[in-house]
N, C-alpha and C positions, 0 to 999 in steps of 0.2 A: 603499340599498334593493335587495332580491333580488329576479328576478322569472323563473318559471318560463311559458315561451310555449309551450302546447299549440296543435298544429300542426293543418293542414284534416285532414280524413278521410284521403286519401291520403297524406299525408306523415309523417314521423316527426318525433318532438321535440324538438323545438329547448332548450336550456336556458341562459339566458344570469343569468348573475352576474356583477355590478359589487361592488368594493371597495371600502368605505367610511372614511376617516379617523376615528380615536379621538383622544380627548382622557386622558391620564394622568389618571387620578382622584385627588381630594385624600386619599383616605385612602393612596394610597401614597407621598404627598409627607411624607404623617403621619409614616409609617416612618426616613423617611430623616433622615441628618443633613445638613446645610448643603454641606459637604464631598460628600457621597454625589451630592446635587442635582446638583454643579458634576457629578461623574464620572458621573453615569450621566444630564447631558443633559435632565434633567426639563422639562416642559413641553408645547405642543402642537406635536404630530408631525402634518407634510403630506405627503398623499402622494405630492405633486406635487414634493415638496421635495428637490433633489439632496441627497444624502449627503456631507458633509466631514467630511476627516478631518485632524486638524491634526496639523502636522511634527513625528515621534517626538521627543521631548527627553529629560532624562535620565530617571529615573520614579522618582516618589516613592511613598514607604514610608505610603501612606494606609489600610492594611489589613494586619493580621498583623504578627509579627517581621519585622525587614527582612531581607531575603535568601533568603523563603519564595520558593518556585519552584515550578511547575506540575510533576504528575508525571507529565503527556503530552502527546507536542507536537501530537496529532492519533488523532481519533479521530470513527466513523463510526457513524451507525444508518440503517434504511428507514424511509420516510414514503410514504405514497399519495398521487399527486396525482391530480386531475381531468385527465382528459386533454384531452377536445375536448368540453367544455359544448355547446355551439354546432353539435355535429352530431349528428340524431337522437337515440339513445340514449346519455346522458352514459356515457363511459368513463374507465376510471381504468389506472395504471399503477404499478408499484412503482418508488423513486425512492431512490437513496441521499442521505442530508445528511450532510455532514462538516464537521468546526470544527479549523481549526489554531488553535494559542496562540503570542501573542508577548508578552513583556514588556518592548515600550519604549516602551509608552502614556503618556500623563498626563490628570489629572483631567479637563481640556477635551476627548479624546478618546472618543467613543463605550467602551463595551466589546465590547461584539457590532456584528459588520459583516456585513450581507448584503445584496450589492449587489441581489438579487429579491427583500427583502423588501415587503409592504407596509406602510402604518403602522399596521396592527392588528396586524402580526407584532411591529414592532418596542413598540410597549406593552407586548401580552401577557409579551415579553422581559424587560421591565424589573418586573415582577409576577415572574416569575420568579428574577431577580437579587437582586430584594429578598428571597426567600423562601430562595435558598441562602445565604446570605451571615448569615442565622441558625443556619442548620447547620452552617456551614463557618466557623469564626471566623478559621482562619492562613489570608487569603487572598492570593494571591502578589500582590506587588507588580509598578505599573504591566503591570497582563492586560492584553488585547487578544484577542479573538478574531475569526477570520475565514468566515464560516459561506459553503457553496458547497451546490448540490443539483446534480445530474444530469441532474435533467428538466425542467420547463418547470413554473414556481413562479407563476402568473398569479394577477392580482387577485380572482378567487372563492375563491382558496384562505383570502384575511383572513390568520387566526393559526393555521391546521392543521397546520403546524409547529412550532408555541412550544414545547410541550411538549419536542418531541424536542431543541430547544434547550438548552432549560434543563437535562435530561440530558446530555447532550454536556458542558456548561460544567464540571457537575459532574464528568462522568469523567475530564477534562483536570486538574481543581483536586487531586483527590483520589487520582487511580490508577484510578478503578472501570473492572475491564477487562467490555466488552457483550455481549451474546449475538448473534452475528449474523444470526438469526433475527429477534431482535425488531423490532417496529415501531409505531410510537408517529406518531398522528392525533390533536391536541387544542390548544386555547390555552389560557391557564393566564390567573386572575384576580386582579381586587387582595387577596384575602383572604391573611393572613401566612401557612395552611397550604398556601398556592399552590391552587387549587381550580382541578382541571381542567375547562376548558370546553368546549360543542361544536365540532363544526364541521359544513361543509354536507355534506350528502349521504353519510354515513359507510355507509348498506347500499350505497348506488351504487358505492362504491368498492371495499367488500370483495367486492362479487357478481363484479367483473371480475377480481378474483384466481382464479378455475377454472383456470389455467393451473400456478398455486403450489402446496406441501403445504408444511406444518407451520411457517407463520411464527406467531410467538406477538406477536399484537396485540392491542396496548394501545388503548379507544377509552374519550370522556367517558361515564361514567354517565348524563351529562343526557341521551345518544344510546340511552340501549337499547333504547326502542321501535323504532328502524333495525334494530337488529341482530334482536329480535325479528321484526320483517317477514321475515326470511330463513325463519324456520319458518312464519309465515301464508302466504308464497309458493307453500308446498309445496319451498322448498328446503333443509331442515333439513341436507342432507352437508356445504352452506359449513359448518355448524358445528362441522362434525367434521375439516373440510381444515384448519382451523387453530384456534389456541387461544384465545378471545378473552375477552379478561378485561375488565373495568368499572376505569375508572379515577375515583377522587373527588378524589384531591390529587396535587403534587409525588412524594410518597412512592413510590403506588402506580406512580407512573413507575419510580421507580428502581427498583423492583421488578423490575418486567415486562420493563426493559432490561435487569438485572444477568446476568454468563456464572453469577455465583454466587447466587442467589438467596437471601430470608430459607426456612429450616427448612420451614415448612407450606407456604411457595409451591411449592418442590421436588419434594416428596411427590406436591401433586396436582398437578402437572406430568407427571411420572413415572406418577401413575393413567392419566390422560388419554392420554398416550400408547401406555399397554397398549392400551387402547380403540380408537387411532388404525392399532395394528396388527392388529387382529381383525377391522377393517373393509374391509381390503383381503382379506380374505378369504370374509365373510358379508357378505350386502347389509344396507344401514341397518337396512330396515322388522324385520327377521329379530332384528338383533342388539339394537336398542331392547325385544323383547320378551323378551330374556334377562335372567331374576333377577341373574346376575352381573355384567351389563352397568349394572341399575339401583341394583345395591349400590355398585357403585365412580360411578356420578355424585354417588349420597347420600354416597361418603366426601369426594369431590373439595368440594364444597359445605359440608363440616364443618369441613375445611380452609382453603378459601377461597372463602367467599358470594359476591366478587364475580365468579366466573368462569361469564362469561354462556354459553358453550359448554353448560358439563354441564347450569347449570341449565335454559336454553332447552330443551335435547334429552330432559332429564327432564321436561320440562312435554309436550313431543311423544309420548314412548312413554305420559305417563298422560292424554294427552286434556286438560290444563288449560293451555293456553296460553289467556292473558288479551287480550282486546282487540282491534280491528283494526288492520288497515295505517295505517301513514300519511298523509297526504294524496300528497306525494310519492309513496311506493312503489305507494299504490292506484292511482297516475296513470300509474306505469312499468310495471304490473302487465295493466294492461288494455291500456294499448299492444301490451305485448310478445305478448300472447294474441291480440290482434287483428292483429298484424302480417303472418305470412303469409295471412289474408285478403288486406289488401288489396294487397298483391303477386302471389296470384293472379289477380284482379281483371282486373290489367294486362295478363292474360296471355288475354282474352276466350275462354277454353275453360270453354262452359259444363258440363261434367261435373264437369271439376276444381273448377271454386267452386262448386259444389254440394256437393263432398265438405267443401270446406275451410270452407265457409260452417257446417257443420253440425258439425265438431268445434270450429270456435271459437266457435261459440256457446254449446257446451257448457263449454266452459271457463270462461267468461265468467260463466256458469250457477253454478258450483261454486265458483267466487271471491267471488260479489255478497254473500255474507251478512260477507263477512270487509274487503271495502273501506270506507274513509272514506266518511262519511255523502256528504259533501259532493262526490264524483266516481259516487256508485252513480247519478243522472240518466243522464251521459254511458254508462255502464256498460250499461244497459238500453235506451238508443238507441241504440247501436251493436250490441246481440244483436238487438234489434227490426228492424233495418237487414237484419242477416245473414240473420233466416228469411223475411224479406218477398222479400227475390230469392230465395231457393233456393225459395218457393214457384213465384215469377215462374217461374222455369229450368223447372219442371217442368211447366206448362202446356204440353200439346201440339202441337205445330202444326196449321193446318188453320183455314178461315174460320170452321168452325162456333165457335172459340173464342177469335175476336178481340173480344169485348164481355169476357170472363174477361179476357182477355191486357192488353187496356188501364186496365181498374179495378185488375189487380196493377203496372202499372207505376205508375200514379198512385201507387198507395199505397208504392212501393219511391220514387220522388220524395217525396215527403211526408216519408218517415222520413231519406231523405238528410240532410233538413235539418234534421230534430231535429238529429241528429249535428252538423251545423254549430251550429247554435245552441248546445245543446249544452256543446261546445267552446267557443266564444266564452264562456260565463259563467266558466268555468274561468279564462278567460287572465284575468280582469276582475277575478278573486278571490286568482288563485294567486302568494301575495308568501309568500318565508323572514321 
């Protein structure tokens, strides 16, 4: 169970995610053959459970002609991870994963090894394995792969690497050389077309990329409401700093990682890019209102529907972006608009929170029609919060207007603790 802890009034967000043990599901035991069972391990996976690996032996021809051999010994893509959950405002970082190949495995022996995985990673892995090893019939005998990441791989992350696994696997079996731009965020499922799955927090992670330009990432389709938030936010340019495509299956992975891509991916790749470069030149609002800016999103879209970029940003230049934020992002959204508030707070200068009280209130204002039902309470206790003292501040001094001065603090007391309260229903409700 996931549980996201909104923090008192003054502090910032805490977010803490725990990892949970999966059980292999029987339809993928369905898949397999008896033999396969033994090699890829089947059964229930703990998390707790150290990883063995048993002493290379010679390795049997249990897969393809004998003497099929991988045609890479190592090869690397980006994943995001969650950086510090657990301090204020979740952060995310860009993170390489790499997989070397060896082949003096046997059946008893894992195939994929990641000493950080957890056991949702390594499931989603074996969904994976099942899924290329249909596409991939000459598979090289006694594989072994050894998977490593760069950054810090913790238990909220589950299976938000699988995907890029199971790519990896692939481009060692096969030759496929990667783009190293791309970046691939997803677990992958029991169904044989490999069906890419979510994971947590996927706007959280791409909003912290402002630092990055033009990674082309790959994220599950179940997630596009995340990535939509980024244009509810008011921050539609993430969409344009990188290329972000919608993933449904295995395929569209290999896709989105390929250095060579299929035909139409290419094309509107290459649109997109035009676009990526006229932007560094015209500002967003400017360039969205250019007819040849909205013909080449409608070509990129004719090409490839799932390319959440163009279509998000065509929904933004025509006013029909569907729906509201997230519960998440509506929760990170009002934090972050409230946040220098109460930072200036701290700083007991009442001119300054007078000012700062008044444009975040208005922000707060501008956002309320577009947040989850379920956090717009906390949303309007906390602007109610903000104009009750900036009324408070503006009370003048002087006795004659001490009965005014104490009925506005009461009532700035009073709203305090909506806020608190508030908050507490949030903490009470707010589970992934």
């Amino acid at each position: 169970m996931t549980t996201l802890i909104i923090p008192a009034f003054r502090k910032l967000p805490l977010l803490c995610l725990v990892g949970l043990g999966i059980t292999i599901s029987s339809s993928l035991c369905e898949d397999l053959s008896s033999e396969e069972m033994l090699f890829f391990g089947t059964g229930v996976i703990e998390k707790s459970a150290p990883k063995t690996v048993a002493p290379p032996t010679a390795p049997t021809d249990d897969a393809g002609p004998a003497g099929t051999k991988v045609k890479l010994a190592r090869s690397s893509l980006k994943v995001i991870l969650l950086d510090a959950p657990k301090k204020s405002f979740a952060t995310a970082k860009l993170a390489t994963f790499s997989a070397e190949a060896s082949q003096t495995g046997v059946r008893s022996q894992p195939l994929g090894s990641f000493s950080k995985g957890t056991a949702a990673f390594d499931n989603a892995l074996l969904h994976g394995i099942a899924s290329l090893r249909k596409k991939v019939p000459a598979w090289p005998t006694g594989l072994t792969v050894d998977y490593r990441c760069d950054g810090d791989y913790h238990g909220h992350e589950q299976d938000s690497a699988a995907v890029a696994a199971a790519v990896l696997l692939h481009s060692l079996v096969t030759g496929t050389e990667l783009n190293p731009k791309a970046v691939l965020v997803g677990g992958i499922g029991p169904e044989a077309a490999g069906a890419v799955t979510g994971a947590v927090a996927i706007g959280t992670r791409i909003r912290n990329l402002e630092n990055e330009r033009g990674l082309r990432i790959g994220v599950p389709l179940v997630s596009e409401a995340e990535i939509r938030d980024l244009a509810l936010m008011g921050e539609p340019q993430t969409l344009l700093l990188h290329e972000i495509i919608a993933l449904v299956t295995l395929d569209d992975a290999l896709a989105v990682a390929a250095a060579a891509p299929p035909e139409n991916f290419a094309k509107a790749s290459a649109i997109f890019s035009q676009i990526q470069v006229a932007s560094t030149s015209t500002p967003l609002p400017t360039l969205l209102k250019n007819p040849t800016t909205l013909a080449k999103l409608n070509e990129i879209l004719q090409l490839l529907p799932q390319h959440l970029s163009a279509r998000l940003l065509l929904q933004t230049a025509t006013g029909k972006l569907p729906g509201k934020m997230t519960f998440l992002t509506s929760q990170q959204a009002i934090l972050k608009a409230a946040q220098p508030f109460w930072e200036t707070l701290l700083k007991h200068n009442p001119a300054e929170i007078r000012k700062i009280s008044t444009s975040s209130a208005n922000t707060l204002s501008l956002m309320q029609a577009r947040v989850h039902p379920t956090v717009e309470r906390y949303l309007i206790a906390t602007k109610a919060f903000m104009r009750a003292l900036n009324n408070q501040l503006e009370i003048r001094p002087g006795l004659q207007y001490d009965s005014m001065r104490r009925k506005a603090e009461e009532e700035t007391r009073k709203l305090q603790e909506d806020v608190k309260l508030e908050k507490q229903k949030l903490e009470s409700t707010m589970k992934f």
